[in-house]
PDB file of N, CA, C and O in Angstrom:
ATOM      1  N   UNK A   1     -17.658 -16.214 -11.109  1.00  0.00           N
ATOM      2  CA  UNK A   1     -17.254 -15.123 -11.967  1.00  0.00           C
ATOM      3  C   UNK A   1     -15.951 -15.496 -12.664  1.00  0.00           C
ATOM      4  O   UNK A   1     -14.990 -15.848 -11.979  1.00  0.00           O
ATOM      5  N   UNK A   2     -15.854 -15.424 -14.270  1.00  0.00           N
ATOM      6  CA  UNK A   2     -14.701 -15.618 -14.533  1.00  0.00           C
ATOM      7  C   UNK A   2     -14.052 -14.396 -14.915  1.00  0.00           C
ATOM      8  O   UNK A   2     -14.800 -13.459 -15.196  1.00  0.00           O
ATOM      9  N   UNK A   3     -12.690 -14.196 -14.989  1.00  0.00           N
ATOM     10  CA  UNK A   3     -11.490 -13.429 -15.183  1.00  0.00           C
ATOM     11  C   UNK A   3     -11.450 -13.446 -16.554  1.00  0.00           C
ATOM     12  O   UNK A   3     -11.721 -14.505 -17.120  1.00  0.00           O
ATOM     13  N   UNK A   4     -11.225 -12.685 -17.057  1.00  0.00           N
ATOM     14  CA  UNK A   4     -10.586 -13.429 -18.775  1.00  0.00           C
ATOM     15  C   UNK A   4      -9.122 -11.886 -18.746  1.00  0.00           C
ATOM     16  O   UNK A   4      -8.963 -10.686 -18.526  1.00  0.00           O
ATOM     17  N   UNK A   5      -8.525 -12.968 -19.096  1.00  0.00           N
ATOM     18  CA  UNK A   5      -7.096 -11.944 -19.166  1.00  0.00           C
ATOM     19  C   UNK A   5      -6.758 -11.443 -20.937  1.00  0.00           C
ATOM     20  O   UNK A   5      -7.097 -11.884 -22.035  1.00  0.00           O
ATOM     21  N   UNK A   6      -6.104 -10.556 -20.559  1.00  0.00           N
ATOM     22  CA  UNK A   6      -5.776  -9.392 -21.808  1.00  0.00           C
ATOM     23  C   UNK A   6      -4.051  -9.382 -21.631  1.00  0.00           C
ATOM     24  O   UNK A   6      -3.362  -9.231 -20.622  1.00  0.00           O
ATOM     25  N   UNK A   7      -3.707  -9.593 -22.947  1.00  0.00           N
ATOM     26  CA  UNK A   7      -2.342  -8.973 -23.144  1.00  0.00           C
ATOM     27  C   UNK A   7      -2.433  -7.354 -23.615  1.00  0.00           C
ATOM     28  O   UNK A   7      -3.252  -6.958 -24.444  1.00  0.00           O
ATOM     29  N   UNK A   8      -1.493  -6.528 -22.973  1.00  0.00           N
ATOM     30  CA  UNK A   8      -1.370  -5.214 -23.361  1.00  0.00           C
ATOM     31  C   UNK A   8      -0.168  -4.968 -23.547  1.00  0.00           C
ATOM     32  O   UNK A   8       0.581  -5.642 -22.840  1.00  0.00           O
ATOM     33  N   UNK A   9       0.446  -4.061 -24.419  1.00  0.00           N
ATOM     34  CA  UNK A   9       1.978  -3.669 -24.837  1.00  0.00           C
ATOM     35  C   UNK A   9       2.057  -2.223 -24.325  1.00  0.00           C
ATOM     36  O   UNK A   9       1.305  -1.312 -24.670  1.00  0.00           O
ATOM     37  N   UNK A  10       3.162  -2.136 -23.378  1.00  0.00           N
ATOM     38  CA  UNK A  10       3.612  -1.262 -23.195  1.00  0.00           C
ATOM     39  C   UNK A  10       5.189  -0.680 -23.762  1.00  0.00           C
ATOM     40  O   UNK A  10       6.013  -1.330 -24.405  1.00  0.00           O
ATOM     41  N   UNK A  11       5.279   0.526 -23.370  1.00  0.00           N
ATOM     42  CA  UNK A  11       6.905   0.819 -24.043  1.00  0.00           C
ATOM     43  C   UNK A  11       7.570   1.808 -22.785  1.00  0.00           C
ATOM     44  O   UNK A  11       6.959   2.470 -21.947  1.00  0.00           O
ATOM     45  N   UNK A  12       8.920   1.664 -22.965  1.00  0.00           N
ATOM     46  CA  UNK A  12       9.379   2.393 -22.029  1.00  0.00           C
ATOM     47  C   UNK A  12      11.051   2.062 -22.613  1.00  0.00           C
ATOM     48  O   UNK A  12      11.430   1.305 -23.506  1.00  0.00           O
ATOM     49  N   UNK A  13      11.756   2.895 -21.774  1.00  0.00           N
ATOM     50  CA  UNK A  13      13.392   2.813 -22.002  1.00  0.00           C
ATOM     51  C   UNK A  13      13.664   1.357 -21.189  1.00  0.00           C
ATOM     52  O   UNK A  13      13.160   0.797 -20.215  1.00  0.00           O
ATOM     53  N   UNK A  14      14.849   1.037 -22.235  1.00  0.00           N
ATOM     54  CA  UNK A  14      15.350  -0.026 -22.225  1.00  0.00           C
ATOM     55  C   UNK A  14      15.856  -0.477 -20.764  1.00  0.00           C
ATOM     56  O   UNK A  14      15.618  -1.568 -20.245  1.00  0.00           O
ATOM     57  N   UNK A  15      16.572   0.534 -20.227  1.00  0.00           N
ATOM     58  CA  UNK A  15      17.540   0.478 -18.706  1.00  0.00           C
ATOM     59  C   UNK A  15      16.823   0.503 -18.043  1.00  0.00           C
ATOM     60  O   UNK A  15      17.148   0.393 -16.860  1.00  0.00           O
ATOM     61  N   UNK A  16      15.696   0.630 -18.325  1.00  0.00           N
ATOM     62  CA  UNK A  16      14.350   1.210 -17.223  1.00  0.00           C
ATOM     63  C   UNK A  16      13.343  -0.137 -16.896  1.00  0.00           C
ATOM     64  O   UNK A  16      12.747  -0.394 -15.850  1.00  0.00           O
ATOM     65  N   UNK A  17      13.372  -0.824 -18.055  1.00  0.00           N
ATOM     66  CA  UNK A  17      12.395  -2.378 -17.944  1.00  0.00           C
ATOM     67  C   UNK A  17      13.731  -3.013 -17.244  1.00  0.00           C
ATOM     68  O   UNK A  17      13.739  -3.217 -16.030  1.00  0.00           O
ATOM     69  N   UNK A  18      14.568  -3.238 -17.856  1.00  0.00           N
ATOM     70  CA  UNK A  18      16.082  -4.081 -17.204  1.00  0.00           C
ATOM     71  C   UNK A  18      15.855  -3.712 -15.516  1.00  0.00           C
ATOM     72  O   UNK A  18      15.781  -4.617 -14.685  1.00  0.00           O
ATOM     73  N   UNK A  19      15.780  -2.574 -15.227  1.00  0.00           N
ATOM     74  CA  UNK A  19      16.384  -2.351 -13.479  1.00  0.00           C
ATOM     75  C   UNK A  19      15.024  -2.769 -13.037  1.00  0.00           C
ATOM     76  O   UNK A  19      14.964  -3.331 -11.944  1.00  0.00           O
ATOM     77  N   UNK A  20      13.607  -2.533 -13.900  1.00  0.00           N
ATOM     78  CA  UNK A  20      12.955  -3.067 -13.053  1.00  0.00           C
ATOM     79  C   UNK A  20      12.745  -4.643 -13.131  1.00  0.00           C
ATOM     80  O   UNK A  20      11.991  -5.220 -12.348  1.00  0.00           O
ATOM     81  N   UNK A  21      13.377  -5.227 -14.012  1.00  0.00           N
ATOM     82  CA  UNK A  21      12.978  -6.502 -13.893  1.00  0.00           C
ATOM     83  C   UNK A  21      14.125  -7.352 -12.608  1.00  0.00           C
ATOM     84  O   UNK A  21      13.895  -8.340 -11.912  1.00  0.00           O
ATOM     85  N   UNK A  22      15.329  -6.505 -12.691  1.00  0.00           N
ATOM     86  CA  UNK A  22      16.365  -6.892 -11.835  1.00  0.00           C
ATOM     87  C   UNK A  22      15.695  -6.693 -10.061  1.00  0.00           C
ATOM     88  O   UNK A  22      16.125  -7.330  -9.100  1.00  0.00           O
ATOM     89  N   UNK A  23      14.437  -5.527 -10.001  1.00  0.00           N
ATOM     90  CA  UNK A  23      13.936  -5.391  -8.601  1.00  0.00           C
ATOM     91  C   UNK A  23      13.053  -6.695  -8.650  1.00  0.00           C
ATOM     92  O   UNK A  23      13.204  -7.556  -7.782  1.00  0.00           O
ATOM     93  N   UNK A  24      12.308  -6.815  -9.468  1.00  0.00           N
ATOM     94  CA  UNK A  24      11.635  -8.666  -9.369  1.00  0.00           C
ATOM     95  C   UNK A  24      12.135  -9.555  -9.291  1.00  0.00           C
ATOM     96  O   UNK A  24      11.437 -10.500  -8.925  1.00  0.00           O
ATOM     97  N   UNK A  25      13.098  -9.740  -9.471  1.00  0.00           N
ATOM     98  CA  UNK A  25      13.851 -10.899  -9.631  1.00  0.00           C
ATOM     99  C   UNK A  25      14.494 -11.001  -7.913  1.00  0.00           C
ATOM    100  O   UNK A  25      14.339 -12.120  -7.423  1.00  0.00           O
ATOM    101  N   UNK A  26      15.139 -10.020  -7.045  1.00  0.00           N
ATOM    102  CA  UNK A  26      14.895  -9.592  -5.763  1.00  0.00           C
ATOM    103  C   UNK A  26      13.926  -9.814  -5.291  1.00  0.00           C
ATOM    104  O   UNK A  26      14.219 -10.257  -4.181  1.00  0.00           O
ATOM    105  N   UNK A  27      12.870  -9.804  -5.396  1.00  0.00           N
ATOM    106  CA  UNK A  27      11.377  -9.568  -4.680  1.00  0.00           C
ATOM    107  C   UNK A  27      10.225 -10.924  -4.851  1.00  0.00           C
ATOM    108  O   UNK A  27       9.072 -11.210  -4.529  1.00  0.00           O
ATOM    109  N   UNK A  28      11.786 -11.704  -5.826  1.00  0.00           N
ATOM    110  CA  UNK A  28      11.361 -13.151  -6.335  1.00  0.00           C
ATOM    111  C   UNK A  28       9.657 -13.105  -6.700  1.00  0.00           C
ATOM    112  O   UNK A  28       8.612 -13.352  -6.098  1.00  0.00           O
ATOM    113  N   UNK A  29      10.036 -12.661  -7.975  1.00  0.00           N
ATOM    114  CA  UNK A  29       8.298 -12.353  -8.584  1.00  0.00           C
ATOM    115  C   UNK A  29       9.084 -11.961  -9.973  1.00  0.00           C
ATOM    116  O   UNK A  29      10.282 -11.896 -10.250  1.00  0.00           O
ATOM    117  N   UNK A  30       7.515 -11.657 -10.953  1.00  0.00           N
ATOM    118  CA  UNK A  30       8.075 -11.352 -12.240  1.00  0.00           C
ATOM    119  C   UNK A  30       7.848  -9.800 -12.560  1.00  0.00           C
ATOM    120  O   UNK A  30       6.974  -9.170 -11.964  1.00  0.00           O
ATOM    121  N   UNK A  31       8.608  -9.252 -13.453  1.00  0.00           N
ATOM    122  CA  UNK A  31       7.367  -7.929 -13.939  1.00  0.00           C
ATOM    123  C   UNK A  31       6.173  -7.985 -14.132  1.00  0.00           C
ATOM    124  O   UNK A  31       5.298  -7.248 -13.679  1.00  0.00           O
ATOM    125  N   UNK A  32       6.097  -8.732 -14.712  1.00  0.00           N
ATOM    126  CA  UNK A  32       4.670  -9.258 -14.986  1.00  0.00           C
ATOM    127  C   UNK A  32       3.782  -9.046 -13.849  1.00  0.00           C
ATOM    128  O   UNK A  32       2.877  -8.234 -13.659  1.00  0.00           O
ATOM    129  N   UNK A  33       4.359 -10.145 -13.025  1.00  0.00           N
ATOM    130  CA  UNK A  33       3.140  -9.736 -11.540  1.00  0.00           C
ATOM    131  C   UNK A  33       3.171  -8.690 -10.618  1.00  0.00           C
ATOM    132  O   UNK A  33       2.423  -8.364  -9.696  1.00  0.00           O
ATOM    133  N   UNK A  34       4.357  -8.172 -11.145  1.00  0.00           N
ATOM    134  CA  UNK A  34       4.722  -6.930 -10.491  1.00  0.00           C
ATOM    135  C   UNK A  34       3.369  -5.486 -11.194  1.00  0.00           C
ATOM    136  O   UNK A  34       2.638  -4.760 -10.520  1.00  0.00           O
ATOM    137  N   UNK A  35       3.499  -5.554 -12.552  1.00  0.00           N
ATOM    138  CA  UNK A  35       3.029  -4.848 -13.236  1.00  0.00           C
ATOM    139  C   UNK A  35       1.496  -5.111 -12.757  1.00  0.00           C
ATOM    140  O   UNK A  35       0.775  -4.191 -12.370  1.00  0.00           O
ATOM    141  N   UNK A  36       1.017  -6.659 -12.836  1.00  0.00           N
ATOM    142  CA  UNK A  36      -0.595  -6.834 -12.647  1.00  0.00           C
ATOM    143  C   UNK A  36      -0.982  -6.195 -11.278  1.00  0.00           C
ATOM    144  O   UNK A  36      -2.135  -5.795 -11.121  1.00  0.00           O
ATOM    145  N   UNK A  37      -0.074  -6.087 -10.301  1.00  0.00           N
ATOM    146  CA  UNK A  37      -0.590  -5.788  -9.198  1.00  0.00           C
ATOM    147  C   UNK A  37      -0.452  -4.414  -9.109  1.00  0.00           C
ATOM    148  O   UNK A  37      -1.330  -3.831  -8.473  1.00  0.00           O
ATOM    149  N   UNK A  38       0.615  -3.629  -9.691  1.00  0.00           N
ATOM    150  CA  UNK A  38       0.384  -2.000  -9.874  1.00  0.00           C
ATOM    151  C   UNK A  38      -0.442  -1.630 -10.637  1.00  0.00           C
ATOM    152  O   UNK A  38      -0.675  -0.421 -10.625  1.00  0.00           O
ATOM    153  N   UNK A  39      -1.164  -2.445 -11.538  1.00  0.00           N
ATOM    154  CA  UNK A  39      -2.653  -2.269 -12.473  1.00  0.00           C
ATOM    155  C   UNK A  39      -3.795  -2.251 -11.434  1.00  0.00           C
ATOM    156  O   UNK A  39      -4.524  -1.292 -11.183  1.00  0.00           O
ATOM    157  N   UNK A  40      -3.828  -3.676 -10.786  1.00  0.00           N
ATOM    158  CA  UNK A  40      -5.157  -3.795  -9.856  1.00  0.00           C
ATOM    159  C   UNK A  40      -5.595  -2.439  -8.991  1.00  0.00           C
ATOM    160  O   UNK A  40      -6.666  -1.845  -8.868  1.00  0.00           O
ATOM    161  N   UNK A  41      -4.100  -2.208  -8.387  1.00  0.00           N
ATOM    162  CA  UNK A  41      -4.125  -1.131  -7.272  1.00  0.00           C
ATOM    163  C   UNK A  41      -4.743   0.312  -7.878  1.00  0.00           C
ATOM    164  O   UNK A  41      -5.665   0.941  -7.358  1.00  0.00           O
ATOM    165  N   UNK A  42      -4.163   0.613  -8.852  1.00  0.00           N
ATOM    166  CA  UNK A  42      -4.525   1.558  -9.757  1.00  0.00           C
ATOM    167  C   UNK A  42      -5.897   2.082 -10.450  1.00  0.00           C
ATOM    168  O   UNK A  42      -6.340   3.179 -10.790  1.00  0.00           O
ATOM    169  N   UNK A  43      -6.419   0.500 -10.492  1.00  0.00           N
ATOM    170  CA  UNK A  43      -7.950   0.670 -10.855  1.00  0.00           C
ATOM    171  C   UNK A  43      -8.731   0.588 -10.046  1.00  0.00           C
ATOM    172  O   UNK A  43      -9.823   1.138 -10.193  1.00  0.00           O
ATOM    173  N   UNK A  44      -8.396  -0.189  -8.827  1.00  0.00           N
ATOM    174  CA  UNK A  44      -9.354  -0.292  -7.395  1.00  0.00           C
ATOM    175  C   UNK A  44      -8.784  -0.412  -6.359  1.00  0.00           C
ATOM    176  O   UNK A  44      -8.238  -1.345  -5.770  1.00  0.00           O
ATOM    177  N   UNK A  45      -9.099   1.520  -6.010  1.00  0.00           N
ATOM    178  CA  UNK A  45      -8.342   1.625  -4.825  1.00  0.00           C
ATOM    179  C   UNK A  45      -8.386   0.967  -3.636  1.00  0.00           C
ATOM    180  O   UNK A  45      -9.370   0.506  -3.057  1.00  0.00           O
ATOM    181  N   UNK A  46      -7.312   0.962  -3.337  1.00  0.00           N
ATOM    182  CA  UNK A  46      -7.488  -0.386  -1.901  1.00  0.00           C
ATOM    183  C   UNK A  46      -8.611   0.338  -0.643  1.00  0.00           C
ATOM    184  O   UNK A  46      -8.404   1.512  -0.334  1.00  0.00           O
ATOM    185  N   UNK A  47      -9.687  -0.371  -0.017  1.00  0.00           N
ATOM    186  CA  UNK A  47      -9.696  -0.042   1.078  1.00  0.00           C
ATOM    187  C   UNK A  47      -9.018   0.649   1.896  1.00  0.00           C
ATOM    188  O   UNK A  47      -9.184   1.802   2.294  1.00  0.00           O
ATOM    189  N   UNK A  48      -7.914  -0.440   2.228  1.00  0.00           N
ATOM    190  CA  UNK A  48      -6.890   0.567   3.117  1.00  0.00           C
ATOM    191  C   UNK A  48      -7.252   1.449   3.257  1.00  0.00           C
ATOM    192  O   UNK A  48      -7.800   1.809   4.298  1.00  0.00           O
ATOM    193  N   UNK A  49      -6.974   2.592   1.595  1.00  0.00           N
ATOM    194  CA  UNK A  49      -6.935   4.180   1.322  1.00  0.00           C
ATOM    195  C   UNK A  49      -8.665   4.750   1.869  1.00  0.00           C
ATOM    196  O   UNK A  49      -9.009   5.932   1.907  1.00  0.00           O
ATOM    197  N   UNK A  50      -9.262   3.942   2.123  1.00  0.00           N
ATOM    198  CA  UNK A  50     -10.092   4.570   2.846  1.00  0.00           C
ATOM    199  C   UNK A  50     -10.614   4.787   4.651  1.00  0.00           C
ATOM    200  O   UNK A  50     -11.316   5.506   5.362  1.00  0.00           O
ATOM    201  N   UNK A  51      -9.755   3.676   4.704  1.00  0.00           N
ATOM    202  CA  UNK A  51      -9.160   3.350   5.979  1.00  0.00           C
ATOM    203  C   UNK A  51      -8.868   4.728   6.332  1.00  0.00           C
ATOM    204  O   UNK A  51      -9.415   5.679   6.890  1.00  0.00           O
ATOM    205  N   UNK A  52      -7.586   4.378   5.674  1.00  0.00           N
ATOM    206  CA  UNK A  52      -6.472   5.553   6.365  1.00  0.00           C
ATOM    207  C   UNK A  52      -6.783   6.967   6.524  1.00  0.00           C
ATOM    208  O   UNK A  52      -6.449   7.707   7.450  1.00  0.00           O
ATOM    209  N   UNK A  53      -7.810   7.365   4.974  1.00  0.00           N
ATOM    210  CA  UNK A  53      -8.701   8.626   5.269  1.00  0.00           C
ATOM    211  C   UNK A  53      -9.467   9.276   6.229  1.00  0.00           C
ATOM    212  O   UNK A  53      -9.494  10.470   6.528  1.00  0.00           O
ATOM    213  N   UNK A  54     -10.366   7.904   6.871  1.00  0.00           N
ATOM    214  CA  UNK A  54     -11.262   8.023   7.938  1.00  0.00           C
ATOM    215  C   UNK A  54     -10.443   8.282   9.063  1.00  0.00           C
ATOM    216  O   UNK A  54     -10.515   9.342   9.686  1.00  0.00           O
ATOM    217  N   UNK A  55      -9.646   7.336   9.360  1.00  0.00           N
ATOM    218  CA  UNK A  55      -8.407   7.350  10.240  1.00  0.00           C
ATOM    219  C   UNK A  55      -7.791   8.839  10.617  1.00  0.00           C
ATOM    220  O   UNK A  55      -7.717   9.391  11.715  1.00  0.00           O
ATOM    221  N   UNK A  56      -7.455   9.202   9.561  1.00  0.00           N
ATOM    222  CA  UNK A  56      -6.592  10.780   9.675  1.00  0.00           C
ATOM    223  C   UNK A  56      -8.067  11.670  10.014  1.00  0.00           C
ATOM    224  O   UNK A  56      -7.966  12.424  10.982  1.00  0.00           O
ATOM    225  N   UNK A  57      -9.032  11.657   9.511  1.00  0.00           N
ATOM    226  CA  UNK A  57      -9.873  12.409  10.215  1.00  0.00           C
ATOM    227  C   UNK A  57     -10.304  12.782  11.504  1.00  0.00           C
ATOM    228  O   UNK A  57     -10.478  13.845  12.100  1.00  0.00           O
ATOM    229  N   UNK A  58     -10.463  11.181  11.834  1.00  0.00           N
ATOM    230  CA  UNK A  58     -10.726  11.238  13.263  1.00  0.00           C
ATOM    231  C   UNK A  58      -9.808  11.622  14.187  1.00  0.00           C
ATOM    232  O   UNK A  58     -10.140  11.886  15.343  1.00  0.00           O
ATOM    233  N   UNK A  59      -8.509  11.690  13.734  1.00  0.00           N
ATOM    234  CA  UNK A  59      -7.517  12.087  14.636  1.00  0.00           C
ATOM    235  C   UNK A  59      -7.280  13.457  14.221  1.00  0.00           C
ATOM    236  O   UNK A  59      -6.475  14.218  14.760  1.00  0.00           O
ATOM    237  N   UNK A  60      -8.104  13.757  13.127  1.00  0.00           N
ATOM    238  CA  UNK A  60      -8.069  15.713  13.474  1.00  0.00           C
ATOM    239  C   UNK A  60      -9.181  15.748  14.560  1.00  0.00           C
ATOM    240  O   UNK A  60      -8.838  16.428  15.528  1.00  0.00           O
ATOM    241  N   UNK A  61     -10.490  15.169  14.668  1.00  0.00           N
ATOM    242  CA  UNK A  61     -11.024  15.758  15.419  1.00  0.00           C
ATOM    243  C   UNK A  61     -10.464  15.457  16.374  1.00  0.00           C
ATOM    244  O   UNK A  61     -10.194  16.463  17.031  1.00  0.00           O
ATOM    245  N   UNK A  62     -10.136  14.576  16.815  1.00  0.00           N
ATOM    246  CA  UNK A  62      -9.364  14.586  18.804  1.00  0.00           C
ATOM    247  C   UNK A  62      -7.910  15.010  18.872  1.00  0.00           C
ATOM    248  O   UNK A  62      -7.029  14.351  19.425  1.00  0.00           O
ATOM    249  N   UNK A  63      -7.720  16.308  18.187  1.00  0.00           N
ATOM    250  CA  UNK A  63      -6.820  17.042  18.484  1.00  0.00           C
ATOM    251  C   UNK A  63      -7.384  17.696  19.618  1.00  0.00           C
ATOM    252  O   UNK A  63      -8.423  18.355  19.657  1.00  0.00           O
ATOM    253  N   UNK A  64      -6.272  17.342  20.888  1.00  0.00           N
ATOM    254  CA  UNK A  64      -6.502  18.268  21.566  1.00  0.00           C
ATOM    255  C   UNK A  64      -7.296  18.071  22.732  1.00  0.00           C
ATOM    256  O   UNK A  64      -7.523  18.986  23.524  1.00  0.00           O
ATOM    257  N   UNK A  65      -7.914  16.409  22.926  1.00  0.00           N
ATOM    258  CA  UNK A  65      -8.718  15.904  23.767  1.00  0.00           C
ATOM    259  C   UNK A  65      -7.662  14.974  24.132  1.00  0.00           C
ATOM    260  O   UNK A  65      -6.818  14.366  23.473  1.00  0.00           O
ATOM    261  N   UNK A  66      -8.022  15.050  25.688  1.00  0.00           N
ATOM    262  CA  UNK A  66      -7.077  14.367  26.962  1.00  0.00           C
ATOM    263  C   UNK A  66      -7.852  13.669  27.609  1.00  0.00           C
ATOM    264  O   UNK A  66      -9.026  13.984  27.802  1.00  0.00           O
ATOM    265  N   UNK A  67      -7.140  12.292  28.174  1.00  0.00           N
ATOM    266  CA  UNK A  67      -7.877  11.744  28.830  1.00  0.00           C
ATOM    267  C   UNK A  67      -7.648  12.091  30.175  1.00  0.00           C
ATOM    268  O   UNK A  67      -8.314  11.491  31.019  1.00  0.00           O
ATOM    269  N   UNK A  68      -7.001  12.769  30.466  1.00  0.00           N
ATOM    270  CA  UNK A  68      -6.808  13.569  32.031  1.00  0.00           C
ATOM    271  C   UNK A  68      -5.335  12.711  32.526  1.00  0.00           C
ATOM    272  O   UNK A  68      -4.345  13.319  32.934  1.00  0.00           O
ATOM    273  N   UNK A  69      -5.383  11.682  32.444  1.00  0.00           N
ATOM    274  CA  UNK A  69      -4.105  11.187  33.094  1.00  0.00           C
ATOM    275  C   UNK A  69      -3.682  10.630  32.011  1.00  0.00           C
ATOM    276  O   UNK A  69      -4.297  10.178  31.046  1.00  0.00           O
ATOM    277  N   UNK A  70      -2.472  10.705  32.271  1.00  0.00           N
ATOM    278  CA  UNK A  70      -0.811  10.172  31.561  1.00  0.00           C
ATOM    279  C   UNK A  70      -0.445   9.083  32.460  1.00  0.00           C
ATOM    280  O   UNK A  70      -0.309   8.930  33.674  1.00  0.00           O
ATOM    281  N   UNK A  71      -0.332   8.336  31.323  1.00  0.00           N
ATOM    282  CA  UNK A  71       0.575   6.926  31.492  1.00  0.00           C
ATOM    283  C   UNK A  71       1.995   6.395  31.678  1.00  0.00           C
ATOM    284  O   UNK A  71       2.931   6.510  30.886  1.00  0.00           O
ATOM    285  N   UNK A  72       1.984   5.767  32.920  1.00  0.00           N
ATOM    286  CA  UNK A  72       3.852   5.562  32.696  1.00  0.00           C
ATOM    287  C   UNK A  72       4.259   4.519  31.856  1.00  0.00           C
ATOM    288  O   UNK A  72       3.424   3.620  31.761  1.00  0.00           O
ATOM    289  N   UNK A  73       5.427   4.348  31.136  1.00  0.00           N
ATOM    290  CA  UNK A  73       5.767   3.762  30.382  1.00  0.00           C
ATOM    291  C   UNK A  73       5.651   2.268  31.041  1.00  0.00           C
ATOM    292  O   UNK A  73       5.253   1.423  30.239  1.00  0.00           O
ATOM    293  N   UNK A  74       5.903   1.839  32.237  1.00  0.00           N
ATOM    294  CA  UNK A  74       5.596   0.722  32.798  1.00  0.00           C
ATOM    295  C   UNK A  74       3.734   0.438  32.574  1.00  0.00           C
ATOM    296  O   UNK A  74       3.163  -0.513  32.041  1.00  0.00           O
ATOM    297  N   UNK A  75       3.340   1.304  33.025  1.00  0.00           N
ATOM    298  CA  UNK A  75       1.803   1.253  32.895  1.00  0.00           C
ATOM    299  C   UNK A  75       1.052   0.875  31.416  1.00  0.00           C
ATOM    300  O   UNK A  75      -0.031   0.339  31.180  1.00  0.00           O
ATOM    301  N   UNK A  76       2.183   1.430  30.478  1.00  0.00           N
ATOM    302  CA  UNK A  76       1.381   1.321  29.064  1.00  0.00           C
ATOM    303  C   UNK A  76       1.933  -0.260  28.548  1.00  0.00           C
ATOM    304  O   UNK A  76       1.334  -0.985  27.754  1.00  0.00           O
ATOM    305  N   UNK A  77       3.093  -0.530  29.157  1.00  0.00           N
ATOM    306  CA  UNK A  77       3.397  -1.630  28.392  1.00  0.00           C
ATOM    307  C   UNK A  77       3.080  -2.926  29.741  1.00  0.00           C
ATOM    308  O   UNK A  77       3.636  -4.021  29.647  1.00  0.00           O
ATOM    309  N   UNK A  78       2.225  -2.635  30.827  1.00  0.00           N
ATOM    310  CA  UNK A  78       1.735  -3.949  31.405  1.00  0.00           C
ATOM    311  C   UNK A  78       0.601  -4.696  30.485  1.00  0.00           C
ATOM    312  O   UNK A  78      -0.136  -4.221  29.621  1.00  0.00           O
ATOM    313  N   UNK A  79       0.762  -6.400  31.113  1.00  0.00           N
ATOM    314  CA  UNK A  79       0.380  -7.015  29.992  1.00  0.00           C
ATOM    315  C   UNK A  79      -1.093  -7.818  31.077  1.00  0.00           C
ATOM    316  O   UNK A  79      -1.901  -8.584  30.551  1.00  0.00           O
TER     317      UNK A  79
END
């Protein structure tokens, strides 16, 4: 499968591209790849986010279910 890439123009305030290019430059990356990867995420939501959905569900339903005994802190962290 090939990729074929697109230039797109965006606009925004001046102080506003500057501070974010100053957080890339920190994060040793560009806007650029900064920007492509807040695009990707944007158009296809990560798994994760469905992860985490299922996740929070299931822990509504076992609200409230015990396994009868409690663990001592020695007990939970034997290896």
């Amino acid at each position: 499968m090939h990729c074929f890439v697109k230039n797109i123009t965006l606009s925004a305030e001046e102080t506003i591209i500057e501070a974010a290019r100053q957080t890339a430059r920190k994060r040793k990356t560009t806007l650029n790849a900064e920007f492509r990867e807040w695009l990707r995420r944007y158009a296809v939501p990560e798994e994760g986010e469905e992860h985490a959905r299922r996740y929070r569900r299931l822990m509504q339903l076992l609200v409230g279910v015990s396994s009868g005994r409690v663990f001592s802190r020695d007990e939970m962290n034997e290896r």
